[in-house]
C-alpha angles and dihedrals in degrees: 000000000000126000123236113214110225092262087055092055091040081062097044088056103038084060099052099288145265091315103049094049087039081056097037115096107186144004133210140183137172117259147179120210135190137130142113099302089062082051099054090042100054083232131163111255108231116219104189102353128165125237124201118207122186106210101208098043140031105265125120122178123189121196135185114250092201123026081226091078108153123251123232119222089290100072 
């Protein structure tokens, strides 16, 4: 089983404690998101999108919030 350093329990704490992140399923928060990557990439820019974040796997999924996202100079 991993460790948790003392910041990583002081989280855990700070955010409703071991029970409520071992029920939780998923998290989600409201981001924009821009940057180089994006650019190289030929990538949409996202203006308040939504991500989705599993807690127990690796798995990430980010979703417009609008179909009017903004293109970046590759498009």
């Amino acid at each position: 089983m991993m460790r948790l350093s003392k910041a990583a329990k002081n989280a855990i704490l700070a955010y409703g404690g071991r029970s409520i992140w071992q029920k939780a399923r998923t998290i989600e928060a409201e981001v924009s998101v821009t940057g180089l990557a994006f650019t190289l990439k030929c990538r949409p820019f996202f203006t308040h999108a939504k991500v989705t974040a599993h807690i127990h796997r690796p798995f990430c999924k980010l979703t417009p919030h609008r179909p009017e996202c903004r293109r970046n100079r590759c498009s």
